[in-house]
FIVOVEX-799393 format. One record per residue (C-alpha): residue in one letter; chain; x negated, y, z negated. Coordinates in Angstrom, 3 decimals. Layout:
# FIVOVEX-799393
NODE code unit       c1       c2       c3
NODE    A    A        X        Y        Z
...
//
This chain:
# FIVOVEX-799393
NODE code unit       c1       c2       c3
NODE    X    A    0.000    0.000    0.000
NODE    X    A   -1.493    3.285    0.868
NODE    X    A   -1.348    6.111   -1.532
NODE    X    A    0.799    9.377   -1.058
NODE    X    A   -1.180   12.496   -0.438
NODE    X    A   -0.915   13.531   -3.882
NODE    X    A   -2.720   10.264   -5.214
NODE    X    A    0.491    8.727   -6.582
NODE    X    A    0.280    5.182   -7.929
NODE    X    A    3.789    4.492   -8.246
NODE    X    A    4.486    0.958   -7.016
NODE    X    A    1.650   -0.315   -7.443
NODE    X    A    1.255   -3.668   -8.594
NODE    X    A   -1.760   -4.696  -11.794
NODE    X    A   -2.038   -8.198  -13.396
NODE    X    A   -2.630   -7.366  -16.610
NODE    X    A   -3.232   -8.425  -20.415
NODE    X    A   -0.957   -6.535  -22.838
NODE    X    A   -2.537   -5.250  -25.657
NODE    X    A   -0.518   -3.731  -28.907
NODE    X    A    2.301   -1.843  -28.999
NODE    X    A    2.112    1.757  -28.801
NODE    X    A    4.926    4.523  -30.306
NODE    X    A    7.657    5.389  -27.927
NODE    X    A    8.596    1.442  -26.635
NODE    X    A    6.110    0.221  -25.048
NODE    X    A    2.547   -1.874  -24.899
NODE    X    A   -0.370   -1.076  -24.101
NODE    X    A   -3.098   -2.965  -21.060
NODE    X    A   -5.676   -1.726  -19.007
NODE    X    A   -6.244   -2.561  -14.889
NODE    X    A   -9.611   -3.933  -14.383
NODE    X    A  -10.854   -0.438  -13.468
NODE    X    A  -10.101    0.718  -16.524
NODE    X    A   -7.012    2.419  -16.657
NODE    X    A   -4.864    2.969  -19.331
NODE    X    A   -1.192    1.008  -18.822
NODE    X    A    2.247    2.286  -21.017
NODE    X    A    3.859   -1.024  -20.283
NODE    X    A    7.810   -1.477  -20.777
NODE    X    A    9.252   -4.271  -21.362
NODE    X    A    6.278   -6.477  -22.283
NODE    X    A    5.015   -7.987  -25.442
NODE    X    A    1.603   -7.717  -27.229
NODE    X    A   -0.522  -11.137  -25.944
NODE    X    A    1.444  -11.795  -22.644
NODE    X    A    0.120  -11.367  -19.164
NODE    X    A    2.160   -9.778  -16.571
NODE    X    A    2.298   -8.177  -12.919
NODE    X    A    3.145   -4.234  -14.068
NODE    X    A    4.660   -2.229  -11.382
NODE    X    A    3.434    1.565  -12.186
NODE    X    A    6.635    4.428  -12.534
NODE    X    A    4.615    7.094  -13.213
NODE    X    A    1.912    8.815  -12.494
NODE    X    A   -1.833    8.757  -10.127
NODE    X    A   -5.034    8.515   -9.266
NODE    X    A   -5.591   11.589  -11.994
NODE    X    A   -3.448   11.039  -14.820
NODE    X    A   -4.759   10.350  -18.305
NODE    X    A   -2.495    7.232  -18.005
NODE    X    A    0.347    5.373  -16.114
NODE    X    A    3.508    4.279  -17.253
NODE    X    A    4.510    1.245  -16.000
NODE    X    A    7.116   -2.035  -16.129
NODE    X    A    6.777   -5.649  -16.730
NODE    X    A    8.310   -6.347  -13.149
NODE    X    A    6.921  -10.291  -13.708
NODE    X    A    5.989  -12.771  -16.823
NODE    X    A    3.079  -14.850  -16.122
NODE    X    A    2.209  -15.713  -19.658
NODE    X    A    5.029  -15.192  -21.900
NODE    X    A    4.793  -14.547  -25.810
NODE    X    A    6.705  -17.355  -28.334
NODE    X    A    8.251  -13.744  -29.395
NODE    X    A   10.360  -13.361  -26.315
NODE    X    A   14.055  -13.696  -25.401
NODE    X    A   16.305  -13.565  -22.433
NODE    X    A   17.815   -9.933  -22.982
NODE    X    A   21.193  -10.450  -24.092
NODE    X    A   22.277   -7.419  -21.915
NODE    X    A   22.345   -7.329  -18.174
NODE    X    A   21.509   -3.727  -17.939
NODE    X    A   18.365   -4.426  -20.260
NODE    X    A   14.929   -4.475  -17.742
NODE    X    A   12.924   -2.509  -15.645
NODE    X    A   14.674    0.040  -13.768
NODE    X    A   18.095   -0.348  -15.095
NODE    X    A   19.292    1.272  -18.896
NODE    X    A   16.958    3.031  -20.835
NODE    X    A   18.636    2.957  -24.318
NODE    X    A   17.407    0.105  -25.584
NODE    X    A   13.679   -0.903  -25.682
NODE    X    A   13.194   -4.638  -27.170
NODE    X    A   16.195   -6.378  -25.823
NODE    X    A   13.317   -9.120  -24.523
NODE    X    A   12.354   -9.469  -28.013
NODE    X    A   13.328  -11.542  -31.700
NODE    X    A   15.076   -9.262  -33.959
NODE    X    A   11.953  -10.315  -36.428
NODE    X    A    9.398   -9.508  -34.037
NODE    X    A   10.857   -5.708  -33.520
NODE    X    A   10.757   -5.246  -36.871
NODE    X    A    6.878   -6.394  -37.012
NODE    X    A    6.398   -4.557  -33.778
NODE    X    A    7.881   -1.203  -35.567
NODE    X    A    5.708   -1.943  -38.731
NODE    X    A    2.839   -1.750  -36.637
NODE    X    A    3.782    1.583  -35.071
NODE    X    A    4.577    2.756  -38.222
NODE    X    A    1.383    1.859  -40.079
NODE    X    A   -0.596    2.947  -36.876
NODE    X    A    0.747    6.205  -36.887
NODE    X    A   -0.332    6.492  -40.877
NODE    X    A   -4.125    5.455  -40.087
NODE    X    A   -4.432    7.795  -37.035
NODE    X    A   -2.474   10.861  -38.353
NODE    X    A   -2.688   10.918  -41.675
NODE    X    A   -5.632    8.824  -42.852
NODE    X    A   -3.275    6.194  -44.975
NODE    X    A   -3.695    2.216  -45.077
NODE    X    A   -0.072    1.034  -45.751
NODE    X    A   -1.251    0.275  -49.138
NODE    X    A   -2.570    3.883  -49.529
NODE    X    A    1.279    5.051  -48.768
NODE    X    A    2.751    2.615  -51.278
NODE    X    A    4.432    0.434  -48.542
NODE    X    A    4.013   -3.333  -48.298
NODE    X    A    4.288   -3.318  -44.293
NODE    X    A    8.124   -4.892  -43.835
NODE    X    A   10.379   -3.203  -41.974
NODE    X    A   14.012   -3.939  -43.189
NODE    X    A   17.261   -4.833  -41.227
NODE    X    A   20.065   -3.061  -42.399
NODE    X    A   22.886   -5.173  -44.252
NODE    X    A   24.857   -7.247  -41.306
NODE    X    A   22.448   -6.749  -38.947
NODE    X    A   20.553  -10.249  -39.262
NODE    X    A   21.658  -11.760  -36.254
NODE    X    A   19.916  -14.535  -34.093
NODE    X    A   17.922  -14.585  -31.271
NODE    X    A   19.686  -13.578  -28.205
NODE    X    A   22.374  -12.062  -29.867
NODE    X    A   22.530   -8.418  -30.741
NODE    X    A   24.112   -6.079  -33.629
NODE    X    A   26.942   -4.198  -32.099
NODE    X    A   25.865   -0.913  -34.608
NODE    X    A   25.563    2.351  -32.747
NODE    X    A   28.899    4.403  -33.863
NODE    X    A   27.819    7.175  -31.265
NODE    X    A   27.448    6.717  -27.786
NODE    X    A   26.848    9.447  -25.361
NODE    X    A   27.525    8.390  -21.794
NODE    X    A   26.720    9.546  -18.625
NODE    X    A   28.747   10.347  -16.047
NODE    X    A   27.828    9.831  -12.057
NODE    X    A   28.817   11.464   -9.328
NODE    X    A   31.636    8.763   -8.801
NODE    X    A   33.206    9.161  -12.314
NODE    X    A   31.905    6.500  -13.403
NODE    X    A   30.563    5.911  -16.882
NODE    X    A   26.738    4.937  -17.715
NODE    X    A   24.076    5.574  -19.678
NODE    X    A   20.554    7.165  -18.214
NODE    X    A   17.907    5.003  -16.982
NODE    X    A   14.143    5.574  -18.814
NODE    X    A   13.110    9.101  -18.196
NODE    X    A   15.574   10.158  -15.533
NODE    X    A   18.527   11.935  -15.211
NODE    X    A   19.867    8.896  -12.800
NODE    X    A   23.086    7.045  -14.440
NODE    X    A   22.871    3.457  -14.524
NODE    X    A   27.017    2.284  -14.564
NODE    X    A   28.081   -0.710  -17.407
NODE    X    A   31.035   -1.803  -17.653
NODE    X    A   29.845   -2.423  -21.994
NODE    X    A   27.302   -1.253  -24.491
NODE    X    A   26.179   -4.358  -26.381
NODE    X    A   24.931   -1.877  -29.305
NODE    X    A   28.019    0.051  -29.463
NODE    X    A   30.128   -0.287  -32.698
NODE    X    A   33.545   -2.255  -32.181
NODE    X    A   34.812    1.088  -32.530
NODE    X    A   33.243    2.390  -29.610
NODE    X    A   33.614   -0.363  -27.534
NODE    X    A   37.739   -0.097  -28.001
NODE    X    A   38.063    2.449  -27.059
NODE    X    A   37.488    1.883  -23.349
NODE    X    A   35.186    4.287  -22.034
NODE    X    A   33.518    2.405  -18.913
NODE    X    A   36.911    1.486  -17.498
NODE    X    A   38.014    5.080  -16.819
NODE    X    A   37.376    7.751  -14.289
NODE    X    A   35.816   10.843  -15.666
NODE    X    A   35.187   12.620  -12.308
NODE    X    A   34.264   16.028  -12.640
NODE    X    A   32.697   14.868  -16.221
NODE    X    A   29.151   15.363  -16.805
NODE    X    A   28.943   13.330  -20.231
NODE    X    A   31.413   11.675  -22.711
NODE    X    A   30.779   11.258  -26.300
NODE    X    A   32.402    8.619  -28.192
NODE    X    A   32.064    8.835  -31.563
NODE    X    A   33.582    5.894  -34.401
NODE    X    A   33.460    7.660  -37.815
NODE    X    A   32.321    4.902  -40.491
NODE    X    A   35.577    4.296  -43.484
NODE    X    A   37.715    6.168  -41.442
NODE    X    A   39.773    4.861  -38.557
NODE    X    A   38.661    8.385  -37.178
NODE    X    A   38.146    8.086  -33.081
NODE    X    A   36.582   10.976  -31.435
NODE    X    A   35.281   11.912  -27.715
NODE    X    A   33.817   15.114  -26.682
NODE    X    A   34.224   15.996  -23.028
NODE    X    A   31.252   18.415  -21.224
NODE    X    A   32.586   19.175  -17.843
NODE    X    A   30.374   20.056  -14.679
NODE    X    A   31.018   23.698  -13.919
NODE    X    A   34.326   24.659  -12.839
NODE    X    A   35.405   21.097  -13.562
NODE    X    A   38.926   20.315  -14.797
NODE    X    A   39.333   18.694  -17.877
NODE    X    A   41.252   14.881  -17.505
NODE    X    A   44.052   13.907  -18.926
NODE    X    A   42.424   11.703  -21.624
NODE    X    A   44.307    8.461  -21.879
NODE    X    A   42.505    5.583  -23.985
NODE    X    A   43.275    2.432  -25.482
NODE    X    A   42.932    3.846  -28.965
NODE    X    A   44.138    7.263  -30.465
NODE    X    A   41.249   10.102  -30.454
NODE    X    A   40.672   13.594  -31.139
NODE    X    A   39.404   15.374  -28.078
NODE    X    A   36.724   17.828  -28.204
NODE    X    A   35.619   19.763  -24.738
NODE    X    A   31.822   21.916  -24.794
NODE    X    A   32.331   25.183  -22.543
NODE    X    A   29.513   26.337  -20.184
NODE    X    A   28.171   28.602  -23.045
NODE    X    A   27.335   25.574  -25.780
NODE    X    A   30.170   26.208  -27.724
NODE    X    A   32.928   23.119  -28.661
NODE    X    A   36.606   23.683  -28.967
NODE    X    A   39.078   21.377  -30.031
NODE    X    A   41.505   20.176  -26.654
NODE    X    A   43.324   17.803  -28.855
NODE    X    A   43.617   15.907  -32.518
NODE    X    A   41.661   17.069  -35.254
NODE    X    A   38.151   19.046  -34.493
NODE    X    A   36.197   16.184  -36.919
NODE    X    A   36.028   13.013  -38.063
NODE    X    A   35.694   11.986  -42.005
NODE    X    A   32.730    9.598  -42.301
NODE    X    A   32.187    7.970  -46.114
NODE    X    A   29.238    7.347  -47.533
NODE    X    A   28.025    7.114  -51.652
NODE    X    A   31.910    6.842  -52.406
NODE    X    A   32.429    9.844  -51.075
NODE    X    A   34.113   11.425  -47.807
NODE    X    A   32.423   13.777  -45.574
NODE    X    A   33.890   15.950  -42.865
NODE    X    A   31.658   15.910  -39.645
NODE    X    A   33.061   18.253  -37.085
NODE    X    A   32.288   19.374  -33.170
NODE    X    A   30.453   15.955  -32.726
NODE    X    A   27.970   17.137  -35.714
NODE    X    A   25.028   15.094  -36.914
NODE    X    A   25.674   12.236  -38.797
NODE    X    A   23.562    9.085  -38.838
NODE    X    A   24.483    6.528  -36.483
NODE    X    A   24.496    3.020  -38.368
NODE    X    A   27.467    2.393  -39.707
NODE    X    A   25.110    1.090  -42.815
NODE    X    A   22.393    4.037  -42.283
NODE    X    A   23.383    6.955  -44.469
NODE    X    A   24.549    4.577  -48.028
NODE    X    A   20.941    2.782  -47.090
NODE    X    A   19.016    5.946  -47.001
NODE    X    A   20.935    7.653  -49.719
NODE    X    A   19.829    4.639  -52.115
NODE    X    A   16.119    4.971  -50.885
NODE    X    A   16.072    8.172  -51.999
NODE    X    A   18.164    8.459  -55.104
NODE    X    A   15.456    5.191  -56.213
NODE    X    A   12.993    7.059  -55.211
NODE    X    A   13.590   10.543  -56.941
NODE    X    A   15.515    9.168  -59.827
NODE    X    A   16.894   12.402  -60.583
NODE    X    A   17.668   13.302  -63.980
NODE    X    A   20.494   15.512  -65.906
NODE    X    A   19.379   19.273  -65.629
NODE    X    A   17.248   19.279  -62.096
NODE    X    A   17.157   21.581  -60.267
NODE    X    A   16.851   20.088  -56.217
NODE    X    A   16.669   21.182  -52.916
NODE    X    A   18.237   19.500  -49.574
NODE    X    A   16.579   20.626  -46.508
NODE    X    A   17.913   19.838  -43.317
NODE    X    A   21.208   18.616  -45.053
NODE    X    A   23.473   19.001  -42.397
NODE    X    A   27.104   18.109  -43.808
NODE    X    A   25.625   17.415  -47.093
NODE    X    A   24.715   14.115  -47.486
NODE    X    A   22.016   13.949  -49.945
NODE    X    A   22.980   17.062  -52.018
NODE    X    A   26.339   15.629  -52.518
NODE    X    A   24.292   12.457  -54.285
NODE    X    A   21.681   14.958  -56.187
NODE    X    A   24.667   17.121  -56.973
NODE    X    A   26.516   13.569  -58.997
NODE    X    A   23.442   12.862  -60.412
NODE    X    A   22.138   16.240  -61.702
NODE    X    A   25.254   16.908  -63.659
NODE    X    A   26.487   20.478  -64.793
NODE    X    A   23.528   21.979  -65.894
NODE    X    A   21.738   20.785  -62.522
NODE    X    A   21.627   23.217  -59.359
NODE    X    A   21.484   22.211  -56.044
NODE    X    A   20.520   24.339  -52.925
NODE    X    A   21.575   23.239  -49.013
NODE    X    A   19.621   24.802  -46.216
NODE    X    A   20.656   24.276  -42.991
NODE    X    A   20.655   26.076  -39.558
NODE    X    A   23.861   25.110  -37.758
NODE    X    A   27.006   26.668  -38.210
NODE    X    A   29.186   23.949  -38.273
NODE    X    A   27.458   21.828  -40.200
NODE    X    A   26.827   24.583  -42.838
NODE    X    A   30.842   24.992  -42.702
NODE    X    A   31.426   21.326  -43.533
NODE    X    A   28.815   21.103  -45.785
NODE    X    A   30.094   23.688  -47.992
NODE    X    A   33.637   22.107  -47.400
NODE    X    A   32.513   18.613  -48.585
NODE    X    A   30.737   19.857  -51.454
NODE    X    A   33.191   22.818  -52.486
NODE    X    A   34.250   20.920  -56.246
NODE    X    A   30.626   21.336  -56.896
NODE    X    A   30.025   24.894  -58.462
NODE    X    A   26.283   23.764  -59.164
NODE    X    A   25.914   23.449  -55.093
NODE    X    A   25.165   26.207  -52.424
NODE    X    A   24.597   25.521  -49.302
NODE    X    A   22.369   28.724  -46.709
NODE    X    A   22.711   29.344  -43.133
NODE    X    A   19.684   29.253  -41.611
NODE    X    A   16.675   27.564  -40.333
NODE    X    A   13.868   25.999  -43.222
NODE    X    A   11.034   27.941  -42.486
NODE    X    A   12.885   31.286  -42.765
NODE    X    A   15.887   31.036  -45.021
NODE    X    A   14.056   29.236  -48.041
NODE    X    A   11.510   32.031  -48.435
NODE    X    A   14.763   34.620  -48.274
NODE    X    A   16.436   32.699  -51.587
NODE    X    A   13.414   33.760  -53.778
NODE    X    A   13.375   30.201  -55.316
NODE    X    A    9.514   29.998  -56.894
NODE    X    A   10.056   26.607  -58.990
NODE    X    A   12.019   23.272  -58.347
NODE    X    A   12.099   19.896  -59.882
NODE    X    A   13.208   17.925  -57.084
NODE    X    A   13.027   18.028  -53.131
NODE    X    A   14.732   16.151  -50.029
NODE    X    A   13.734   16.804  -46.656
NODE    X    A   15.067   15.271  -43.470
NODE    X    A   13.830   17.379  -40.888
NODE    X    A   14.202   16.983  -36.803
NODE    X    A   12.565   15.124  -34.741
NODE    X    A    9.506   17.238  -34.644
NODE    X    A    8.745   16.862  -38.513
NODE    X    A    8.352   19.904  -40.647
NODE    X    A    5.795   21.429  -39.879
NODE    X    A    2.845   22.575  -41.776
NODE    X    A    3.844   26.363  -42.730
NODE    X    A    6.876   24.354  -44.445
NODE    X    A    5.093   22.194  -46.348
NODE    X    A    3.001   23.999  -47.716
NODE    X    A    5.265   26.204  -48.649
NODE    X    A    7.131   23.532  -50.195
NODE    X    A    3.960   21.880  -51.897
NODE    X    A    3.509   25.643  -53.711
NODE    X    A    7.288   24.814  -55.583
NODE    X    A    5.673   22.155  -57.748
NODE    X    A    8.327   19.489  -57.184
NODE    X    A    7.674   16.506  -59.653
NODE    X    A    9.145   14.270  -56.561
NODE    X    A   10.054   14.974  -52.827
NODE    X    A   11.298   12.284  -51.128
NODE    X    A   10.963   12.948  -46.902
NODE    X    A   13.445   11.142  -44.682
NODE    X    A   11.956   10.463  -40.623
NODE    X    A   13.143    9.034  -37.547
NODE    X    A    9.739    9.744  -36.058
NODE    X    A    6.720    8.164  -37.220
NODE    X    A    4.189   10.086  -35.575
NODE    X    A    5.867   13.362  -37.595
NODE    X    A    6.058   11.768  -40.800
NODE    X    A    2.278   10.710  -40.514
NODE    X    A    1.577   14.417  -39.469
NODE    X    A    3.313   16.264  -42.786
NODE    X    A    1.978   13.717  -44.600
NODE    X    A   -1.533   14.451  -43.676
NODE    X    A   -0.427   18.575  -44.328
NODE    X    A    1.068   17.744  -47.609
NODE    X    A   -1.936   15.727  -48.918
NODE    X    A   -4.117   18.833  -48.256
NODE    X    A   -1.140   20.565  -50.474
NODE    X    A   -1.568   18.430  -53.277
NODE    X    A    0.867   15.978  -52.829
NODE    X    A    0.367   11.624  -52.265
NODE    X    A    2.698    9.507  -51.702
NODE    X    A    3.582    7.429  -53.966
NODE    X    A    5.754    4.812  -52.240
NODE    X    A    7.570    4.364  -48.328
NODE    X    A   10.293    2.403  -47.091
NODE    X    A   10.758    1.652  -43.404
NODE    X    A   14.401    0.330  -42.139
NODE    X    A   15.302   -0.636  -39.025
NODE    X    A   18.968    1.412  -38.344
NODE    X    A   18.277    1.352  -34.443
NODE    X    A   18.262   -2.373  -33.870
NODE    X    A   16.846   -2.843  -30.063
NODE    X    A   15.025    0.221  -29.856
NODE    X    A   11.636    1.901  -30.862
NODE    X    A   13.196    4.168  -32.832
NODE    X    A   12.792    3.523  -37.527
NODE    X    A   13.639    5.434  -40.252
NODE    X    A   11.384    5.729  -43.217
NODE    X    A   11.394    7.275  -46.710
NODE    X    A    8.506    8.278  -48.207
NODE    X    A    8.219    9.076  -51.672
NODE    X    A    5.882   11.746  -52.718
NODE    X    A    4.293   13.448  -56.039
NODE    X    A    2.024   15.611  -57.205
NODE    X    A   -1.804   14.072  -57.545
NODE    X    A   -2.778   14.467  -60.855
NODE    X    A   -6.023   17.015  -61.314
NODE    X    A   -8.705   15.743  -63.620
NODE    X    A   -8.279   17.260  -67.442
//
């Protein structure tokens, strides 16, 4: 095959030897000349024929699929789902593996990210290397946990519903989502047509029969008639960002730590049915908060995790809420509203927790983006003497990152958990516990 002018290599063919696993879903090999492989849908120790997606003759590295399995590992399965493999879906990264062996495969991302970014040996972080399923989720080979509670689909230029192949805007049409929570999946989505439809949320709250979809339109689109085969709220996003209710209530009540929260406009909430009670345990047995605290939630969203420090605190505790979207700062301070010892700010981290004036805390949760904290944040942070902070990520590679700022703040940590609430993908959550390191007397 002869290369394009501008050196391209995609198409090419390389036998290869995959090496570990790398963060973001894939392997890595190396051609015989030397270069560098990101290999989909292969496992560590097999040999296959990788057929390159992306990139040429000068890029750092090429991205590549597992088009052919010469030497398969004991690890792998048929994918359960037909729209699992190279060119096809790109929402699920380890359908061709054992539910055990993701887990072990996200350990090792997870402890490689500590050791690169931060410095720390998985004993150093107070983590014994185990990745945990979430309760339910044990399932056997071949078979996969029908979890994910929101789905956003695609829409092509047919009306028909999909989900996006691996880094492209293209739609790949299913007629199901293997991942998608029962209540998802009733609700019909792929069976419609959504022409003039650029995406379609489906969201299943969790301890609510709450149904919700959330419509964005191309421009000058008209909206459907929305008939499905269960009752929903409908929700439509106008050309400026903005969502307005078409239909039902604008929110859904999700429960969680025997209590209900209101999450409206298609608002964050975590997307395993089990993921928020898991997580809210993690860090309540991490922190073990006591009667008086004072706390801070960063990042909180509808309130999660200062609803739990505000029941444990008690009276003479205080809890303060910082978060930067509207909405979710409305039904945060909705959820929470019996609490007088709560308050939740508008605004984002960096800039509204300097405005409150707050010098001292006892107690500290932070679940920040995608992009971690940052270090301006944790230092500052790291200067309000916490005696715990407990730091809830869905990226590894940012955890590792504030981890490394907050040790050169003063603070270890003391213990991490890593859970696996995104069954079939790269994707892990962790908690990390941290406290202050003790200065010699």
């Amino acid at each position: 095959m002869q290369n394009a002018p501008d050196s391209s290599l995609v198409g090419e063919e390389y036998e290869v030897e995959v090496g570990p696993v790398a963060h973001g879903g894939h392997c890595v090999a190396r051609t015989d000349e030397g270069r560098v492989l990101f290999v989909r849908h292969a496992l560590p120790g097999e040999k296959v024929v990788a057929r390159v997606t992306e990139g040429g003759a000068d890029s750092r590295f090429l991205r590549a699929d597992a088009v052919r399995v010469l030497e398969a590992s004991k690890d792998r399965v048929e994918a359960p789902c037909p729209y699992a493999g190279p060119g096809k879906c790109g929402g699920c990264d380890w359908q061709h593996a054992k539910p055990g062996a993701q887990r072990r495969l996200k350990g090792e991302v997870v402890a490689e990210q500590l050791e690169r970014l931060a410095g720390l040996t998985p004993e150093e972080a107070g983590w014994d290397g185990t990745v945990m399923p979430a309760e339910g989720d044990k399932v056997p080979a071949g078979e996969v946990p029908a979890w994910r509670t929101r789905v956003q689909y695609a829409i092509d230029a047919d009306g028909h519903a999909g989900l996006r192949k691996h880094r492209s805007h293209e739609v790949q049409p299913i007629d199901r989502c293997l991942i998608a929570a029962p209540g998802v999946s009733e609700l019909g989505i792929e069976k419609r047509d959504w022409s003039g439809m650029e995406a379609v949320d489906a969201i299943a709250a969790t301890g609510s029969q709450d149904r919700q979809v959330v419509l964005t339109p191309r421009p000058g689109a008209r909206l459907p008639l929305v008939e499905l085969d269960k009752p929903v709220s409908v929700l439509r996003v106008a050309e400026d960002g903005g969502v307005h209710r078409v239909h039902g209530r604008p929110f859904v009540r999700e429960r969680a730590d025997d209590r209900t929260y209101r999450v409206g406009n298609g608002g964050f909430w975590q997307v395993h049915p089990k993921a928020a009670d898991t997580l809210v345990r993690a860090v309540m047995q991490g922190l073990l908060p006591r009667k008086g605290d004072t706390a801070l939630d960063l990042y909180c969203g509808a309130g999660l995790f200062a609803g739990a420090l505000a029941d444990r605190v008690g009276d003479k505790g205080a809890v303060l809420g910082i978060e930067s979207g509207k909405r979710a700062v409305e039904d945060a301070r909705h959820n929470l509203q019996h609490f007088d010892r709560v308050r939740i700010e508008q605004g984002k981290v960096e800039q509204a927790l300097p405005r409150t004036g707050i010098t001292q805390v006892d107690l500290i949760v932070l679940d920040p983006p995608r992009a971690g904290a940052g270090k301006q944040t944790v230092k500052h942070l790291a200067g309000l003497g916490a005696r715990k902070i407990a730091y809830v990520a869905c990226d590894p590679a940012a955890l590792a990152r504030d981890l490394a700022y907050f040790r050169e703040a003063g603070y270890k940590v003391r213990t991490l958990r890593a859970f696996d609430l995104f069954p079939m993908t790269h994707h892990v959550e962790c908690v990390a516990i941290l406290e202050p390191v003790k200065k010699d007397a």
